[in-house]
BALOBA-1460 file (C-alpha; in Angstrom, 3 decimals):
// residues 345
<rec num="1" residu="x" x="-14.583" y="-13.500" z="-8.980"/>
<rec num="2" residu="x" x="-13.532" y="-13.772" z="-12.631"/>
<rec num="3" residu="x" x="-11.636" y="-16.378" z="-13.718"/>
<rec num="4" residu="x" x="-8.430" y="-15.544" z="-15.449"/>
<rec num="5" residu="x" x="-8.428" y="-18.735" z="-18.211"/>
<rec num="6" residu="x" x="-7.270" y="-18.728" z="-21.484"/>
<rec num="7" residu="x" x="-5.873" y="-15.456" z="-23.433"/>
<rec num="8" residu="x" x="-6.223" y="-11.963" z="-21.961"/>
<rec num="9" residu="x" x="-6.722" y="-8.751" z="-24.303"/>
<rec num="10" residu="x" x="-3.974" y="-7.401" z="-22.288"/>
<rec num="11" residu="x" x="-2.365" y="-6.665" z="-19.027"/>
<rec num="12" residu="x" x="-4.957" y="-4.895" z="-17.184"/>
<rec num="13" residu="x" x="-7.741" y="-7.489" z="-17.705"/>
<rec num="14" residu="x" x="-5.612" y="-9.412" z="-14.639"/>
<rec num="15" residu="x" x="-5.927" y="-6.566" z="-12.130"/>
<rec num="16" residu="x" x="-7.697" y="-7.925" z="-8.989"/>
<rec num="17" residu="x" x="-8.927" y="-11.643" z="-8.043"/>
<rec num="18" residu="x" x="-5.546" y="-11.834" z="-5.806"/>
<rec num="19" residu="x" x="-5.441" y="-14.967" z="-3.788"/>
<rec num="20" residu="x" x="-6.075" y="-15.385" z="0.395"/>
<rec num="21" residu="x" x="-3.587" y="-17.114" z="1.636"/>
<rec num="22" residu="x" x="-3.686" y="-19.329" z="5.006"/>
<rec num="23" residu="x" x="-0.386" y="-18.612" z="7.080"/>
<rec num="24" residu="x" x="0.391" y="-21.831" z="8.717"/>
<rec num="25" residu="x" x="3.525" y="-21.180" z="10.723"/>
<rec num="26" residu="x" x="4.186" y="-17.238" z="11.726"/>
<rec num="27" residu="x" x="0.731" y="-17.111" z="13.335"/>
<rec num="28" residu="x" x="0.742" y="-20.160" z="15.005"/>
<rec num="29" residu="x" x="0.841" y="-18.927" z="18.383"/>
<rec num="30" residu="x" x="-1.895" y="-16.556" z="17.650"/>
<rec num="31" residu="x" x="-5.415" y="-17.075" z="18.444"/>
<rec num="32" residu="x" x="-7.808" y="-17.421" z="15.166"/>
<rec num="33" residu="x" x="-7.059" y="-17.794" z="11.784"/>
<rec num="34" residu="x" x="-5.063" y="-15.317" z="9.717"/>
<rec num="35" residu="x" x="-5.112" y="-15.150" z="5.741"/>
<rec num="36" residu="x" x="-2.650" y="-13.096" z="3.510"/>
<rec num="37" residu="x" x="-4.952" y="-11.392" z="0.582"/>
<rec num="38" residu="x" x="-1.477" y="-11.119" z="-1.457"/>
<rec num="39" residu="x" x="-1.745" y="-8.412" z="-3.818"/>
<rec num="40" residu="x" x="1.241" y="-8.936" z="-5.229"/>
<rec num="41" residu="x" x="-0.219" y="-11.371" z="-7.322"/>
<rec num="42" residu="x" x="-1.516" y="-8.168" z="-9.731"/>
<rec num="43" residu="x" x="0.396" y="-7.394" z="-12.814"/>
<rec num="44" residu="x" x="2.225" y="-4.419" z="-11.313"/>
<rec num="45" residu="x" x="3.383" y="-6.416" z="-8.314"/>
<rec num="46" residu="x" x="0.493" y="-4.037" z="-6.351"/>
<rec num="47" residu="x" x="-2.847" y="-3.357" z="-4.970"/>
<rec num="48" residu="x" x="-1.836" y="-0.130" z="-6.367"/>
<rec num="49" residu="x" x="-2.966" y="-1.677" z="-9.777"/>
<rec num="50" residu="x" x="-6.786" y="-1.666" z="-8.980"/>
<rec num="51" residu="x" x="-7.054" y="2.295" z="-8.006"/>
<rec num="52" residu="x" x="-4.376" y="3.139" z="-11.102"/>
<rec num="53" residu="x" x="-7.148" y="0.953" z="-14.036"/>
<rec num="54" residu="x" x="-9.934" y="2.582" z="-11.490"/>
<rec num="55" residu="x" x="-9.273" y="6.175" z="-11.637"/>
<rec num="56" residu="x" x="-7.793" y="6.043" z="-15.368"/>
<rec num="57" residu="x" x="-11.057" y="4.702" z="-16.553"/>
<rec num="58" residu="x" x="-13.456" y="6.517" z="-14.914"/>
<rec num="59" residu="x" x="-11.418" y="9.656" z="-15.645"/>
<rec num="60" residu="x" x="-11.982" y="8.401" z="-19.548"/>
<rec num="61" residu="x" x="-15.436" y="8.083" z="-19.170"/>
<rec num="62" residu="x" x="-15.674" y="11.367" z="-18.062"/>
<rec num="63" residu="x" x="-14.104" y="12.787" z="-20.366"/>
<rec num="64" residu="x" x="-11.291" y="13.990" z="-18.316"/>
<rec num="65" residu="x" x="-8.733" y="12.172" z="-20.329"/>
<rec num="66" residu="x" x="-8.757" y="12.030" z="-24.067"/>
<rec num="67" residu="x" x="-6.230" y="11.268" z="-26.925"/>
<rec num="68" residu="x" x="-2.627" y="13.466" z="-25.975"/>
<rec num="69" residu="x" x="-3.766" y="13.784" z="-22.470"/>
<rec num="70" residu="x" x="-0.669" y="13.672" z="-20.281"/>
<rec num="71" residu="x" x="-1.376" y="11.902" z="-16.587"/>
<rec num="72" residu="x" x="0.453" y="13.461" z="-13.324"/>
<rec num="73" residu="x" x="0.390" y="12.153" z="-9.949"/>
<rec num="74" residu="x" x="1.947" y="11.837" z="-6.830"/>
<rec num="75" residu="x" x="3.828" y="8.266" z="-5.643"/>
<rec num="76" residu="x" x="6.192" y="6.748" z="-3.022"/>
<rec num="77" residu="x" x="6.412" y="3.957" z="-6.026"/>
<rec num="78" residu="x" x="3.523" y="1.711" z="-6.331"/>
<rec num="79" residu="x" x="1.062" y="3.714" z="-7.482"/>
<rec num="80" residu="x" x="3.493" y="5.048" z="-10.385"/>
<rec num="81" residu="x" x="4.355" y="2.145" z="-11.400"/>
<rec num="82" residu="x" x="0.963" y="1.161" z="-11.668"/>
<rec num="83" residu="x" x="-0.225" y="4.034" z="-13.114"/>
<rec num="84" residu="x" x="2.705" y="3.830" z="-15.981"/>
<rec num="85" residu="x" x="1.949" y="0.736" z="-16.616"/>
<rec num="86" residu="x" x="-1.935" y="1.659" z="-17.470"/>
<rec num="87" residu="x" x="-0.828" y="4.566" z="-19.315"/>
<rec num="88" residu="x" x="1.508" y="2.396" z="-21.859"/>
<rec num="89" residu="x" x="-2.061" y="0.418" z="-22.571"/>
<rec num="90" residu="x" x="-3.924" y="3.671" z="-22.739"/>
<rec num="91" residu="x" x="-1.654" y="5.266" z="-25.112"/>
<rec num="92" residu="x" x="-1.228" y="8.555" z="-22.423"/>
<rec num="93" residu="x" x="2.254" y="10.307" z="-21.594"/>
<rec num="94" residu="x" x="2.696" y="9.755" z="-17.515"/>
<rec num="95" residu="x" x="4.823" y="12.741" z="-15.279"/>
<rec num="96" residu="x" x="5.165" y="11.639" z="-11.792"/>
<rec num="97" residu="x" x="6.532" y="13.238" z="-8.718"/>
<rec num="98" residu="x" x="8.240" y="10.747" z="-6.251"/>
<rec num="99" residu="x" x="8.854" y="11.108" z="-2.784"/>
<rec num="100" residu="x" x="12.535" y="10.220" z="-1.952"/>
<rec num="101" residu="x" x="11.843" y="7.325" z="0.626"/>
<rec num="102" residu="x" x="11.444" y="5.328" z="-2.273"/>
<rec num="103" residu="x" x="14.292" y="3.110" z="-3.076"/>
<rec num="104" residu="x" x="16.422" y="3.869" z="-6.386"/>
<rec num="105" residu="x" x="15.016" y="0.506" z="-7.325"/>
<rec num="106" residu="x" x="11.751" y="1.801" z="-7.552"/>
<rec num="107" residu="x" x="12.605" y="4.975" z="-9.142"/>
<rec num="108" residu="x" x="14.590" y="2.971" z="-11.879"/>
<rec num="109" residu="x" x="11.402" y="0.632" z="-12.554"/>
<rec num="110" residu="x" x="9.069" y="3.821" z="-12.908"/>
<rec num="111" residu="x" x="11.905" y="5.313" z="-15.804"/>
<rec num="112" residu="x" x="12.067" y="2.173" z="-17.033"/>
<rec num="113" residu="x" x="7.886" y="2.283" z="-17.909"/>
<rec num="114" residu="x" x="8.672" y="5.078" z="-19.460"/>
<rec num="115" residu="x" x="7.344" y="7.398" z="-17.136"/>
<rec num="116" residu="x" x="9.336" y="10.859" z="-16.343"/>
<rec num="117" residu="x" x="10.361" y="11.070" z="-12.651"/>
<rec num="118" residu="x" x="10.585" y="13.890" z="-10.228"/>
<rec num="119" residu="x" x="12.103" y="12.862" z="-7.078"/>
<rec num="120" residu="x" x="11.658" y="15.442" z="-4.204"/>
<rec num="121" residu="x" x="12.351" y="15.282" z="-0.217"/>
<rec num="122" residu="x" x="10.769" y="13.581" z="2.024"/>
<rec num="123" residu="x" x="10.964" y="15.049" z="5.005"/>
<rec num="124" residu="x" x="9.308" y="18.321" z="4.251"/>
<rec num="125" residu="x" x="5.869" y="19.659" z="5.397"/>
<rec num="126" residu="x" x="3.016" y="18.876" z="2.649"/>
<rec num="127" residu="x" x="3.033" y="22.749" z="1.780"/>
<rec num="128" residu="x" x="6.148" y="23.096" z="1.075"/>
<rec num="129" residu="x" x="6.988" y="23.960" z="-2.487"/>
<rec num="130" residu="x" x="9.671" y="21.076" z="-2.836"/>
<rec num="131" residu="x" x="6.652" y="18.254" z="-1.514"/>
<rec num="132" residu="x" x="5.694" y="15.927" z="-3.801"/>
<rec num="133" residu="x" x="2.663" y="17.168" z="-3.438"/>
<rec num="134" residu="x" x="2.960" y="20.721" z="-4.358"/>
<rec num="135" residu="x" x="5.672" y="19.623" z="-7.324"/>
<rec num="136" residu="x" x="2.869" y="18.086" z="-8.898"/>
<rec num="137" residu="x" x="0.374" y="20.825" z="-8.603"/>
<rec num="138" residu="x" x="2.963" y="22.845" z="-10.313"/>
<rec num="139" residu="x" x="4.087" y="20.379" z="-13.014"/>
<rec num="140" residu="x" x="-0.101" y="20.392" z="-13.513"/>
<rec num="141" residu="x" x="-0.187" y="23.807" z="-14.127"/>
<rec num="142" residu="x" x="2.741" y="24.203" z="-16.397"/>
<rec num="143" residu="x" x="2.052" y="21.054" z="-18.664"/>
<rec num="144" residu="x" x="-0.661" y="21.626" z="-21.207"/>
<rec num="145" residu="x" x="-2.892" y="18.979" z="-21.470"/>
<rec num="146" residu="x" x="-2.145" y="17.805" z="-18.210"/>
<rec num="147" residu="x" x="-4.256" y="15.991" z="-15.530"/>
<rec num="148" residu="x" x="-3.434" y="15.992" z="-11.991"/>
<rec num="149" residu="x" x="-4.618" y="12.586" z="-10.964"/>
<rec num="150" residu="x" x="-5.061" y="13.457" z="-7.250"/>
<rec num="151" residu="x" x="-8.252" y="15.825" z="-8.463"/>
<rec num="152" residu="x" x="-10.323" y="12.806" z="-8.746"/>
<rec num="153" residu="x" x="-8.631" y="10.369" z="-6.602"/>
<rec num="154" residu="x" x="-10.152" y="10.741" z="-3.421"/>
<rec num="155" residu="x" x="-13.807" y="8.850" z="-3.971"/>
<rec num="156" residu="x" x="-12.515" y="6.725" z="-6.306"/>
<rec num="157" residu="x" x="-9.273" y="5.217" z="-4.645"/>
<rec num="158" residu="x" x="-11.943" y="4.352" z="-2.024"/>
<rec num="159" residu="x" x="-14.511" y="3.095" z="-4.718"/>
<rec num="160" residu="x" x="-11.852" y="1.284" z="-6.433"/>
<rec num="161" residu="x" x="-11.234" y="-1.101" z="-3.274"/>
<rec num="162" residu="x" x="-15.417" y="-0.906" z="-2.126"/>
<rec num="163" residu="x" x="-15.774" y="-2.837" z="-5.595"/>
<rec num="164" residu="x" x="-13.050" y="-4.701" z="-6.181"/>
<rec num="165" residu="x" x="-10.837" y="-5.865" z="-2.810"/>
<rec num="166" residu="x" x="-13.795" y="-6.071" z="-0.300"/>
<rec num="167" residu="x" x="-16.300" y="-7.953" z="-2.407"/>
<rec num="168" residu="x" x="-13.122" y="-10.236" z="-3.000"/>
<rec num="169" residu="x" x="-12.017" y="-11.017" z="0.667"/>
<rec num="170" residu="x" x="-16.201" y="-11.174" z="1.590"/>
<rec num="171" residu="x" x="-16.560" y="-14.500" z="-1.199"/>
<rec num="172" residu="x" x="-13.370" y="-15.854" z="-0.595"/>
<rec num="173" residu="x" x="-13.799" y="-16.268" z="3.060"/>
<rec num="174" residu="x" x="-17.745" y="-17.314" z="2.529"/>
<rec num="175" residu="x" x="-18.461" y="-14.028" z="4.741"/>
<rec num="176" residu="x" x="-17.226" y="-15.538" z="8.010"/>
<rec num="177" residu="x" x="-14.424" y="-12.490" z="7.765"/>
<rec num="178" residu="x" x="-14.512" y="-10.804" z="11.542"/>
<rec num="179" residu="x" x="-11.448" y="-8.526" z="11.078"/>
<rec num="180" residu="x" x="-9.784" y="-7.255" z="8.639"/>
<rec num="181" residu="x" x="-5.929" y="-5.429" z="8.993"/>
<rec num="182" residu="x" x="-4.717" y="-2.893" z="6.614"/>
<rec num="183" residu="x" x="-1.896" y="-0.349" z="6.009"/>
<rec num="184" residu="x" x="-3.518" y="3.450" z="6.145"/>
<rec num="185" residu="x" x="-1.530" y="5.904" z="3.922"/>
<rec num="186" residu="x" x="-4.168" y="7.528" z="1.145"/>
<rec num="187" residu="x" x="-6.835" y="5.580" z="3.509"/>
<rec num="188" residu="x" x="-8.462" y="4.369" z="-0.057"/>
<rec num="189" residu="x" x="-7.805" y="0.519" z="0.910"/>
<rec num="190" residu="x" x="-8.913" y="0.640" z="4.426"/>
<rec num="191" residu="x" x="-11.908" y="2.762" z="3.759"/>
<rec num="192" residu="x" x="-13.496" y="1.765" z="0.217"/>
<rec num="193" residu="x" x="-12.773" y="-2.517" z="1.902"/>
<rec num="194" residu="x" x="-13.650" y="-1.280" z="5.647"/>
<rec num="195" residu="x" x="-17.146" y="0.411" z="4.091"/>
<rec num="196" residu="x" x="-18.112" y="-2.707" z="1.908"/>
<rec num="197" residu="x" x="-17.350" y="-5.331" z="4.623"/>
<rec num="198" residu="x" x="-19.803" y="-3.258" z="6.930"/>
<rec num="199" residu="x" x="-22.088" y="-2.704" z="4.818"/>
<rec num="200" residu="x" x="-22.152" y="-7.340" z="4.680"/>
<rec num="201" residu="x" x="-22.117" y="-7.371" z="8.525"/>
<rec num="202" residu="x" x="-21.149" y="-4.503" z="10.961"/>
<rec num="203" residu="x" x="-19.821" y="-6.086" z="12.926"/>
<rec num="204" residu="x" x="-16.386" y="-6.638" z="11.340"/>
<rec num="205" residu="x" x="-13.213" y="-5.102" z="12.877"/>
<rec num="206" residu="x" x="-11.575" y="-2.577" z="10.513"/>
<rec num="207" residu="x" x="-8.196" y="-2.416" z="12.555"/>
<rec num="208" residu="x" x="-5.625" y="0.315" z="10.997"/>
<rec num="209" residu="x" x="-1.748" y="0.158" z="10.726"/>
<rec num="210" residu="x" x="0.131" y="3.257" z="11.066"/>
<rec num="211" residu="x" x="3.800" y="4.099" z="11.891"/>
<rec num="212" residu="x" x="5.506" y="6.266" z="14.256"/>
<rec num="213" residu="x" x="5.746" y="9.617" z="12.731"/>
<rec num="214" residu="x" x="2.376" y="9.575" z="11.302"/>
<rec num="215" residu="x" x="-0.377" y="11.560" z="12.674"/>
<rec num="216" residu="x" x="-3.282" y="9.269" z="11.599"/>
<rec num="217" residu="x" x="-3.796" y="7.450" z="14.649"/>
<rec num="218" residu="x" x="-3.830" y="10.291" z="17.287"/>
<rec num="219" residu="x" x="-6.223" y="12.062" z="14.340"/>
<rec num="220" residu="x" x="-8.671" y="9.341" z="14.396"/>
<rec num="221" residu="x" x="-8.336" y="9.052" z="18.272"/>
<rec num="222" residu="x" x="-8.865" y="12.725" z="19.032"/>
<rec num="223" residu="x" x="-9.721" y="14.572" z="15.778"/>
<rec num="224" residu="x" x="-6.510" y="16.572" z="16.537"/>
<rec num="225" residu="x" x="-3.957" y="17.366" z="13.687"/>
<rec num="226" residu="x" x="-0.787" y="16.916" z="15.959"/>
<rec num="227" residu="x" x="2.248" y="18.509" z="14.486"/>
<rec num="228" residu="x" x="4.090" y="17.036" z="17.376"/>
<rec num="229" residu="x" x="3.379" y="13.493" z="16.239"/>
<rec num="230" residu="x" x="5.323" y="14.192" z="12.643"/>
<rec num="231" residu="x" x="8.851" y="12.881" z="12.603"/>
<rec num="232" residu="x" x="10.572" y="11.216" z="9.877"/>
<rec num="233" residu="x" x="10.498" y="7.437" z="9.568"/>
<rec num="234" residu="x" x="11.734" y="4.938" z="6.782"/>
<rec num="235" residu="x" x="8.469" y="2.757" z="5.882"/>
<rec num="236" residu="x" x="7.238" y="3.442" z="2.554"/>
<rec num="237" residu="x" x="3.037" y="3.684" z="1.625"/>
<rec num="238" residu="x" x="2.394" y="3.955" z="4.980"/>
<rec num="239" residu="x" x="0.981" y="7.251" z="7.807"/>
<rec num="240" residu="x" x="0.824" y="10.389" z="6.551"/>
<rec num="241" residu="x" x="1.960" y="14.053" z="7.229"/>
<rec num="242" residu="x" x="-1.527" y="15.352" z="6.713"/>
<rec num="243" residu="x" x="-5.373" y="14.193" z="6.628"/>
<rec num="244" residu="x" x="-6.033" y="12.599" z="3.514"/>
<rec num="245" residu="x" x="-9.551" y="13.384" z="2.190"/>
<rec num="246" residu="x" x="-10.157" y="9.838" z="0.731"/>
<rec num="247" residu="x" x="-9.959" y="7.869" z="4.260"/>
<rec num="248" residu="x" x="-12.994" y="7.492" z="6.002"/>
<rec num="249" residu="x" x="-12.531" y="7.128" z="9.507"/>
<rec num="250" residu="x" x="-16.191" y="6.344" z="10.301"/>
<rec num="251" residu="x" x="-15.293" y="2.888" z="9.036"/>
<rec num="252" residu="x" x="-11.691" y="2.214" z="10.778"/>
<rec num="253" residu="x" x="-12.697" y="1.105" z="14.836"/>
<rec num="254" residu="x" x="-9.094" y="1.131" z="15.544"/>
<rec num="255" residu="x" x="-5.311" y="2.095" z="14.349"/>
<rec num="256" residu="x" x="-2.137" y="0.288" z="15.958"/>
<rec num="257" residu="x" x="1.186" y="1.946" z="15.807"/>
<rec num="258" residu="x" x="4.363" y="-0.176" z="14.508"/>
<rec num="259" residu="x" x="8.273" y="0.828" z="14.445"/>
<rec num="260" residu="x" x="10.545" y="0.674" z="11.068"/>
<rec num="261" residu="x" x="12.313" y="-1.840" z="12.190"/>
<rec num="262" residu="x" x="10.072" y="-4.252" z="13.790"/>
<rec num="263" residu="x" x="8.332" y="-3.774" z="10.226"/>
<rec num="264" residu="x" x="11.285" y="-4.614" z="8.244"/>
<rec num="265" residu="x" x="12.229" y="-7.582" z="10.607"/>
<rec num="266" residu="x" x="8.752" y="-8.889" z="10.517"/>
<rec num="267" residu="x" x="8.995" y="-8.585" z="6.286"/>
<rec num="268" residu="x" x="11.845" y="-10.602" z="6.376"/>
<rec num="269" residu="x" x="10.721" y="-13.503" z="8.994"/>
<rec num="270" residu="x" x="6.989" y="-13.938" z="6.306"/>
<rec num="271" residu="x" x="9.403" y="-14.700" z="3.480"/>
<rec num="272" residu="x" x="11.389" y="-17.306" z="5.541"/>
<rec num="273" residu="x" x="9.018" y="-18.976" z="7.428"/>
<rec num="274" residu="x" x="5.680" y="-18.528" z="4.640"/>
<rec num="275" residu="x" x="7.728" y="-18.275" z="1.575"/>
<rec num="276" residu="x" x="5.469" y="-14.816" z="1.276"/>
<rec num="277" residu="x" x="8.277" y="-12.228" z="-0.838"/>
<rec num="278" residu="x" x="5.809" y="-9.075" z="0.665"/>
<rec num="279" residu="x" x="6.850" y="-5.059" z="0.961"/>
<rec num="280" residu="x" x="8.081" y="-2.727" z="3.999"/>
<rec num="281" residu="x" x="4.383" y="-2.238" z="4.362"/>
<rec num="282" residu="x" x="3.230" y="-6.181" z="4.624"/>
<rec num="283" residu="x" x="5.748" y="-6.678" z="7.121"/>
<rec num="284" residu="x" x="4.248" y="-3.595" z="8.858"/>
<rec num="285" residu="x" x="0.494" y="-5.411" z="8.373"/>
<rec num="286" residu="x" x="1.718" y="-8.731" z="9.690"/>
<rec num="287" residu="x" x="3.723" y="-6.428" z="13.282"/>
<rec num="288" residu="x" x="0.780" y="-4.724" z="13.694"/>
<rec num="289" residu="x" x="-1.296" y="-7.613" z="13.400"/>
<rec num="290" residu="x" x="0.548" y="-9.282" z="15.790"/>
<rec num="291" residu="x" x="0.662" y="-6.418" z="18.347"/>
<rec num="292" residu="x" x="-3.160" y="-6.575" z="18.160"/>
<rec num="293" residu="x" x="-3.514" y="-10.182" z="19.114"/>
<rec num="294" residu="x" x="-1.206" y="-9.731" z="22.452"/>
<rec num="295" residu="x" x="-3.413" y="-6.842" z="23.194"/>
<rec num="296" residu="x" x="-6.688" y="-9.703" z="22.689"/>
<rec num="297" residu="x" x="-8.431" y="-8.611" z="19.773"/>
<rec num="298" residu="x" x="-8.213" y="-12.207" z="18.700"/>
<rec num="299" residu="x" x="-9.882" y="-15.532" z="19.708"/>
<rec num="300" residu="x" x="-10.031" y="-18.909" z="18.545"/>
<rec num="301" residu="x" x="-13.453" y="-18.401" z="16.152"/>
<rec num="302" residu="x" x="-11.626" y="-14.953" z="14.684"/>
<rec num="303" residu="x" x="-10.899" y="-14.975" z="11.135"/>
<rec num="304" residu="x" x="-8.531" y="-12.259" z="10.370"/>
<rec num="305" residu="x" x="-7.722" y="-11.038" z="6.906"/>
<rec num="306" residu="x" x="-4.452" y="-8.696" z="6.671"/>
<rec num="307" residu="x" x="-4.218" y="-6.881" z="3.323"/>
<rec num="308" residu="x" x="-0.338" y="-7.445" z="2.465"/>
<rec num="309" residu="x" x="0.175" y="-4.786" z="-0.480"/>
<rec num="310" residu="x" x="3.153" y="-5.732" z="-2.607"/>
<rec num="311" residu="x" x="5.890" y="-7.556" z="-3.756"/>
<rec num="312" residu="x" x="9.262" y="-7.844" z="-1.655"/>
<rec num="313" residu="x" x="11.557" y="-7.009" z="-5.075"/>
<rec num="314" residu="x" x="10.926" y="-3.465" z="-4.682"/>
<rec num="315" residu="x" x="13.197" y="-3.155" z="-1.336"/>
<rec num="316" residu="x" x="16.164" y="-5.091" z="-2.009"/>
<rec num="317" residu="x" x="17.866" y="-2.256" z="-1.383"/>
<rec num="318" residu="x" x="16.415" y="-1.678" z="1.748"/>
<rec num="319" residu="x" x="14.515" y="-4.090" z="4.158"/>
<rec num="320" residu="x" x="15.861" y="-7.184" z="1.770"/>
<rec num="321" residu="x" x="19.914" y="-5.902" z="2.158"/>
<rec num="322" residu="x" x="21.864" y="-6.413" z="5.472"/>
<rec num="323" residu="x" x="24.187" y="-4.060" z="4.723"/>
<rec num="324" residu="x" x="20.654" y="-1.490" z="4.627"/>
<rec num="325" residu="x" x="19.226" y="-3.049" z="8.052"/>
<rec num="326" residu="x" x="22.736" y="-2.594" z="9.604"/>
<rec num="327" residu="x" x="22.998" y="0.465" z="8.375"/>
<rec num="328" residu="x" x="19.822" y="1.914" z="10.399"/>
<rec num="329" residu="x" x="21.165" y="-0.263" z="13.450"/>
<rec num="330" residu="x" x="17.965" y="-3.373" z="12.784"/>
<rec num="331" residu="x" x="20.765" y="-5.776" z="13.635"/>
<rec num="332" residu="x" x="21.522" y="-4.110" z="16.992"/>
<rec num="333" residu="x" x="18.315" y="-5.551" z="18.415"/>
<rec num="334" residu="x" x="17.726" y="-8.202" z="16.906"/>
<rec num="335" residu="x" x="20.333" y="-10.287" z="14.510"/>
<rec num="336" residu="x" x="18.365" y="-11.708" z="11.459"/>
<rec num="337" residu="x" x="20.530" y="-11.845" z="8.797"/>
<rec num="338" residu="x" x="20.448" y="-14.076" z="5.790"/>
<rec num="339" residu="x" x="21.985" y="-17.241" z="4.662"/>
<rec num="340" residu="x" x="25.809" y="-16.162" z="4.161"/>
<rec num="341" residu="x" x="26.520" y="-15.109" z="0.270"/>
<rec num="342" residu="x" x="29.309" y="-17.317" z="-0.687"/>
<rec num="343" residu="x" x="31.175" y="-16.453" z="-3.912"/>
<rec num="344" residu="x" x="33.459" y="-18.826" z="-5.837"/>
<rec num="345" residu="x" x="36.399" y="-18.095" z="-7.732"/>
């Protein structure tokens, strides 16, 4: 791992080389050990930061981006932001279209790198015209000088993670890693870490989160696209309405399902009891890793990495505000609100 001493040339030379992280307290009644790689220790707050540098670069040495080129791409947030954030360096104009789960927090932060925002439904089938998916196609092939990111992100997002993420959690652990836990939306995490890790020992769990409402874990199960398993649900980065092309399922063994709001709840309980600020999606990591330790995937010689993707400022307007929780009834259940807000006058 490099060593990020002294003066930088700029922001993206401190992408990657996130820290592991030994939880002490929320896992204590778990079998094994269980270490956070926290990714929001990249510049962009991300993992999204690795595949964003990644895919810019190798799209440069290609010669599919040159001087004027303007960079469109798909996002539920992260991987805007990260992608803005490389274009500024690069010197390119960035379009993005942004599906509307994303919090107005986000979407604000994206503007604010300068990048210009389309926000478009969520809860619409991936061929519809209004998807974020198809708005970018067409924004592609109305913009001159345009690349559409997605082209060339499906080996790469992968690659990105097979060089970068999975090499990292292999050293830091001194290859005594037996499972690894990680969110499954593109599938580029859990594939490019899952095919690196197994490639160092094979016989490393690659367990899978995925929420209700997704199709990916019924796909991987059967290799049945089950229209009947795709309802809308609130966590961001996380399932997916169709088969993305850059996860490999070869390498996943197995994908647990978690709720929205045992997610958000379990978000909230890492930052009090770890002092670990994470995303929707980490507390969605942490449930699901949970859920596999009742079901015994766990003992005491396990050591279990879970891949907790970003920072916990991107949803205070969501998982981080009661008035949000209460809102989609999380308080009904299962009252965890925060230390009262008192204001003087």
């Amino acid at each position: 791992m490099k060593k990020h001493n002294g003066i930088t040339n700029n922001i993206l030379d401190l992408v990657g080389d996130t820290p592991l992280i030994r939880l002490n307290k929320i896992t204590k009644e778990l079998d094994g050990q269980f270490l956070a790689k926290y990714e929001a220790f990249n510049p962009g707050h991300s993992m999204k930061d690795r595949i964003a540098t990644h895919i810019v670069e190798q799209a440069e040495k290609r010669g599919i981006l040159k001087k004027g080129s303007k960079v469109i791409e798909t996002t539920s947030g992260n991987t805007g932001f990260s992608i803005a954030m490389v274009c500024i360096i690069k010197g390119y104009e960035c379009i993005l279209a942004v599906n509307s789960k994303a919090s107005k927090g986000k979407i604000n932060m994206l503007s604010a790198m300068g990048a210009k925002v389309y926000v478009c439904p969520a809860n619409v089938s991936a061929d519809d015209p209004r998807s974020y998916y198809q708005v970018a196609k067409r924004l592609h092939e109305e913009t001159a000088d345009s690349v559409y990111i997605n082209q060339y992100f499906n080996e790469l997002n992968a690659e990105a993670h097979y060089l970068s993420t999975g090499p990292e959690i292999w050293e830091q652990t001194d290859g005594k890693v037996t499972h690894v836990v990680a969110a499954s939306g593109t599938g580029g995490t859990i594939s490019g870490v899952g095919k690196y890790l197994k490639e160092q020992n094979p016989n490393i769990q690659i367990l899978g989160v995925d929420a209700f409402g997704s199709i990916l874990k019924k796909f991987h199960e059967t290799s049945e696209f089950d229209t009947k398993e795709i309802y809308p649900y609130r966590i961001e980065g996380l399932g997916k309405n169709l088969i993305p092309s850059a996860t490999n399922f070869q390498v996943i063994d197995e994908f647990e399902k978690v709720t929205d709001e045992a997610a958000a709840h379990k978000a909230r309980e890492l930052a009090m009891v770890e002092g670990l600020f994470t995303g929707y999606t980490s507390g969605a990591v942490l449930q699901a890793t949970t859920q596999y330790a009742e079901k015994g995937y766990f003992d005491n010689n396990s050591v279990v990495v879970m891949i907790l993707p970003d920072h916990g400022s991107r949803y205070m307007e969501k998982i981080y505000s009661d008035d949000w929780m209460r809102e989609q009834g999380f308080f009904d259940t299962k009252q965890q609100e925060k230390n009262s807000l008192e204001i003087i006058k």
